[in-house]
N, C-alpha and C positions, 0 to 999 in steps of 0.2 A: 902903813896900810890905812884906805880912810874906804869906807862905803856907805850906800845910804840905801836900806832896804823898809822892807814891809813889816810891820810886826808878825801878822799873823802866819808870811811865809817861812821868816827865823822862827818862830817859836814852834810850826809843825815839823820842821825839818830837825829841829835841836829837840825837839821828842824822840822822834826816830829812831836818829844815832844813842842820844844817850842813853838807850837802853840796854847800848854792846859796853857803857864802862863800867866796870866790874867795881861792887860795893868796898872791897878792903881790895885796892892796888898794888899789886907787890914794888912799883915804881912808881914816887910821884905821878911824873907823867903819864902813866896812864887812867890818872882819873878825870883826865882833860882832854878835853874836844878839842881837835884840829883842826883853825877854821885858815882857809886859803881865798884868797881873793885875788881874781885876774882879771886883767883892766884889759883885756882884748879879746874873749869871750864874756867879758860884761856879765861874772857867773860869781857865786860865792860855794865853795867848796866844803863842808864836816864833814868830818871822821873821830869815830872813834873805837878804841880796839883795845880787846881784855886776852889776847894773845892767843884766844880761840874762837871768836866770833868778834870780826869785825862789820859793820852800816858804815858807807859812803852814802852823801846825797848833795843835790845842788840846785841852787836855785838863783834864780834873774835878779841882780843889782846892780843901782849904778856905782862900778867902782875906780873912783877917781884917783889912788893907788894902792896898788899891788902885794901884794904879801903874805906870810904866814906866820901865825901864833900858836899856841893853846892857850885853854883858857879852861881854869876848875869846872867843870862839866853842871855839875849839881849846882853850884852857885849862879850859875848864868842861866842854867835854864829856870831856876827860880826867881827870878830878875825880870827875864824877859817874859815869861808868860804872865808878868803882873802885871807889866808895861801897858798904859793904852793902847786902842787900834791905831795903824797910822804909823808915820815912818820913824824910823830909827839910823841915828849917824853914830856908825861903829868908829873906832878911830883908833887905832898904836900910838902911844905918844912914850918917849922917853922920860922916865923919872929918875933924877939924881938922890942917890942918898949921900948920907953919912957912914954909911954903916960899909967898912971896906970889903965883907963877906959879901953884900949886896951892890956891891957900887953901881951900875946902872941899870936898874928894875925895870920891867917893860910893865906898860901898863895900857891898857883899854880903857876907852871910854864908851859910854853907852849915853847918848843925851836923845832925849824926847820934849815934844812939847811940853812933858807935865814936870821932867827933870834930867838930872845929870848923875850918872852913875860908873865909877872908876872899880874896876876888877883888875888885881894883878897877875898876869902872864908868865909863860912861858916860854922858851926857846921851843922850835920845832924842832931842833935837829938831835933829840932824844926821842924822838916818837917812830913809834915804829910802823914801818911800813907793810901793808895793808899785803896778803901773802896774790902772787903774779904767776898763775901757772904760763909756764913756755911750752912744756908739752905734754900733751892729754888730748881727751874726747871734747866733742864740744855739739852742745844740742840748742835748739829752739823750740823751749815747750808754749802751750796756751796755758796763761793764765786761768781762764775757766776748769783747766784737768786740773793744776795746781789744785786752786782752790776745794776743788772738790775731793780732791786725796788727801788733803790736810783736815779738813774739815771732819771726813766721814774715820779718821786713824789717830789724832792727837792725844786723840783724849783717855782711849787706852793704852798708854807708853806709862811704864812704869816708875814712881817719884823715890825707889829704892836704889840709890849712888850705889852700894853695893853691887847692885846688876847692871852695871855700867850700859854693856849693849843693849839692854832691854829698855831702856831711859831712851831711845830713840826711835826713829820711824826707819822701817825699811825700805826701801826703793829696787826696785825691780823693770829694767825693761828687758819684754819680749815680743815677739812677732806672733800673731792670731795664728797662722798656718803658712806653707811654702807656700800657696799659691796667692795667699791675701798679704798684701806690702802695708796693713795698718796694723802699726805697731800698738801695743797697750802698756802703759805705766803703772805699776800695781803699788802701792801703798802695804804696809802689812805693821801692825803695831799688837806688841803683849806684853801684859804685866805677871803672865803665870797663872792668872783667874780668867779672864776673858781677851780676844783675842778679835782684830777688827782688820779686814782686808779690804781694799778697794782698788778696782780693777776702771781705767779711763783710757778710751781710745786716744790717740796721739795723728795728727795728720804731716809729716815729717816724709822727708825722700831726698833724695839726693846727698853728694858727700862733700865734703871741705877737706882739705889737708891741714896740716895742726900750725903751718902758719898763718894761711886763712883765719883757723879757729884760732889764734890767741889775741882775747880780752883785754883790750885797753880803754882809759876813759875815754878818749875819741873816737873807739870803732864800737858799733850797734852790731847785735849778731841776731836781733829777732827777725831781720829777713834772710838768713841762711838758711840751705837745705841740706839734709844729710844722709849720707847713704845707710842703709838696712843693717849692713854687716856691720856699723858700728853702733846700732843701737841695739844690739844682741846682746852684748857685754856689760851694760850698766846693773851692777849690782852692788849698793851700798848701802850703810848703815847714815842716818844722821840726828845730829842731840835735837832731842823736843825743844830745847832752848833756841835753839838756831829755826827752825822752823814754825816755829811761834811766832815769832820775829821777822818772820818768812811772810808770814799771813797777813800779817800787820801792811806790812810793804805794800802786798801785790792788792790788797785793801783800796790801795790810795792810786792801781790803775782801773783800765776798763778790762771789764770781759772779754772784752776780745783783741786785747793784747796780747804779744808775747812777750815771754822772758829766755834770755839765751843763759845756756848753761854751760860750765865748764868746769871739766875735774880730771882730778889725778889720782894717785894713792895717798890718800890719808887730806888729802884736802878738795873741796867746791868751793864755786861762786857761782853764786846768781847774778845776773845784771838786768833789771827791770827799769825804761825809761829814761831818770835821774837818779834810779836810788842801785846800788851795792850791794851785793852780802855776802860775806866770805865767812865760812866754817871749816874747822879740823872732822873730819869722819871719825864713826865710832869703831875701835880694834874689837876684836872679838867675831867669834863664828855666830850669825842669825840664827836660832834654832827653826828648827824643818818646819814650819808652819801646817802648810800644806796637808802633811798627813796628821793631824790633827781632825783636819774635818772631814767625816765620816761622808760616806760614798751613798748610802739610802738610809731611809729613815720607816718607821712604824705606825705615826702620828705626825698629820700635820695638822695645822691652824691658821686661817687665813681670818685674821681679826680688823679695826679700824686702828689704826696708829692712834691715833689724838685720844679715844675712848679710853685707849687704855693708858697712856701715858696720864691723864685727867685722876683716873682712879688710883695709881698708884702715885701720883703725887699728893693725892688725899689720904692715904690709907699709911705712905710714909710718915706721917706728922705722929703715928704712934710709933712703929719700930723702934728696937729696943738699938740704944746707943754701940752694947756689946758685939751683939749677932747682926744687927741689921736684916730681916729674915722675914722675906714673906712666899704665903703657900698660896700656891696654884693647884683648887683643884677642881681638874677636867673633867666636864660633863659630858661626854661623846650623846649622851642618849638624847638629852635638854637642850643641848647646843652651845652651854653654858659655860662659863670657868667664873667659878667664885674665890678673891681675891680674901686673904686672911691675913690678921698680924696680930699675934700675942705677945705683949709686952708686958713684963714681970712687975709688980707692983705697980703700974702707970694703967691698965685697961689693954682692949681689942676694938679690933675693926674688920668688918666684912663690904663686901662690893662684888657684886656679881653683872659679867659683861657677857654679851650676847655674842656669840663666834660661829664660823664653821669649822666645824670638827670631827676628821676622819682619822680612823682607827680606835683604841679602846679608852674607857677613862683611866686618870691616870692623877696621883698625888704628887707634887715635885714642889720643891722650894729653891728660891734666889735668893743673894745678894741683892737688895733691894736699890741700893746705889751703881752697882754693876747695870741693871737693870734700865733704871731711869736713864743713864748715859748712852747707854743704846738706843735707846726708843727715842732720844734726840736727835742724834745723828743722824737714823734714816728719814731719807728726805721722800717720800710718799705718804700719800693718804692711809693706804691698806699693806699693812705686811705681812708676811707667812711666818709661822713657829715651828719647827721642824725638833724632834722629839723623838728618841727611842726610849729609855728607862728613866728613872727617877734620879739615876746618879752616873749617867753618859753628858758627853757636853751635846746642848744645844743650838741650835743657828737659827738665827732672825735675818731674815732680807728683806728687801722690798719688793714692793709688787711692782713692775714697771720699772723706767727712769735706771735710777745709777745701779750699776754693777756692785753689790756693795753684800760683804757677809759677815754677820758677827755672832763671834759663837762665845758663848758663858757657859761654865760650869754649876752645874747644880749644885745644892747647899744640901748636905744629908741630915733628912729629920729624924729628930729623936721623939723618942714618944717620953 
């Protein structure tokens, strides 16, 4: 195998993937990137896989020949992101030893204008391959709904292994009404404290049959259509891991691309562009989200995002490490809400923010962290605070723009 590529294109693409090899490998090989090179698509192919998320990606070289390695993942991308700008000539070259355990070592060269760098390889024919569904559902979503499902749900999925399902995002598609054919892709993410849903129309129609739909690296499915009846039935779990990683990817297309998707039980792929993603789905039953959020409310609030997001990023710098705990309390009459935080041998802090406010005043306390991650996420100027007692859960949305609701539980004060 010999090519001669770009630095900057190897070192975004050997980013990418090496983010699917897994820290302590249960086999050599897989802490090594699979790099493939074909002299007649003129393409250089990574891979790498931790046997539950695996990145493909690929990019333009000139490859004068052909071949496949691996190569210690961590070391080469430490390598090469050191490397100058400007081209790099990869190169397989055979190394004899002495050592009868080793007798002929594959080895890589890396040479640049500034130097010469040999990394020792791998065989590919221990790597594992990348999982190929043959039959399942298969969809083309926008990148723009992607992003914005991910966006507005990641960051409430819970970091407790123990609640395995709950460490992931839920995915939902359904149809608005029988007579409206634009389906919506709902996001829905909880860690047991607060709970984030996002709801993004989908412009999809028509159907494929499942040999149509099956994914390979030669076939694009972002211009395929699909019919209604099977986009009724998507409902799955998948690891924040993998959709992290998900973000990252569709990052690196435009808004108004697609990505085609395809799944089975217990496994997806994404195919975006040039780049891959295959994940295992999470087991376990979703808990009911849904009725969770409360059908009317007593008090609302219709405040400025940023005002408030400003003062509790200010008034945070005292909260107490323990409780994290600040009080909200509702002036109906003033129009007011004054923001509070007692922190136990360190001081307090007050901030009072100007709102409209219907129904009665009212004393309530958050998780302060809970808090601020919300008021990030919605992406409008002005949001509503929706309210019945002191120790019922709450829902923030936004005024306008995304379909987006997220409800936190109140923090009970003690006097």
């Amino acid at each position: 195998m010999k090519l001669v590529c770009n630095q900057s294109d190897l070192n975004t693409n050997l980013s990418l993937v090496s983010r699917a090899v897994p820290s302590r490998p249960t086999h050599p090989v897989l802490g090594n990137v699979l790099v493939e090179a074909d002299t007649e698509t003129q393409r250089v192919l990574l891979t790498a896989f931790d046997l539950s998320l695996g990145i493909q990606t690929s990019f333009a070289a000139q490859v004068s020949a052909g071949g496949e390695i691996t190569i210690p993942a961590k070391l080469l991308n430490d390598i090469v992101s050191r490397l100058p700008d400007g081209e790099i000539t990869l190169e397989e070259i055979t190394s004899e030893t002495e050592s009868p355990q080793e007798s002929d070592s594959l080895v890589v060269t890396l040479t640049t204008t500034s130097g010469r760098y040999e990394v020792r390889g791998m065989g590919s024919e221990g790597f594992p391959e990348l999982p190929r569904i043959e039959e399942g559902m298969a969809l083309s979503l926008p990148v723009e709904a992607l992003m914005e499902g991910l966006r507005g749900s990641l960051f409430a999925t819970s970091a407790d292994e123990t609640k395995q399902v709950l460490t992931g995002v839920h995915l939902k598609m359904e149809q608005v009404g029988e007579n409206d054919q634009t389906p919506l892709l709902e996001f829905a993410a909880t860690d047991g404290h607060r709970l984030a849903v996002v709801q993004t129309a989908l412009g999809i129609k028509e159907e494929v049959d499942n040999e149509q739909a099956q994914m390979t690296d030669e076939e694009d499915l972002s211009e395929t259509e699909f019919s209604s009846t099977a986009l009724t039935s998507l409902e799955l779990t998948l690891p924040a891991r993998a959709l992290r990683e998900l973000e990252k990817m569709l990052g690196m297309q435009g808004a108004a691309d697609t990505v085609a998707l395809q799944f089975e039980q217990g496994q997806i792929v994404f195919q975006g562009g040039e780049h891959r993603l295959t994940s295992r789905t999470l087991e376990g039953q979703y808990p009911a989200y849904d009725k969770l959020i409360p059908n009317q409310f007593q008090r609302q609030i219709t405040i400025e995002r940023r005002a408030l997001l400003s003062s509790l990023e200010r008034i945070a710098v005292l909260a107490d490490q323990k409780n994290n705990i600040v009080k909200f309390s509702i002036d109906s009459i003033n129009q007011q809400i004054e923001l509070s935080v007692e922190a136990q041998d360190v001081g307090s802090g007050r901030e009072s923010i100007s709102a409209e406010i219907s129904g009665e005043s009212l004393e309530i306390a958050f998780n302060v962290k809970y808090l601020l991650d919300g008021l990030k996420a919605l992406p409008t100027s002005d949001i509503q605070i929706q309210i019945n007692e002191a120790d019922t859960p709450v829902i923030l949305t936004p005024l306008g723009g995304l379909k987006m609701t997220y409800l936190i539980m109140p923090v009970q004060l003690r006097n």
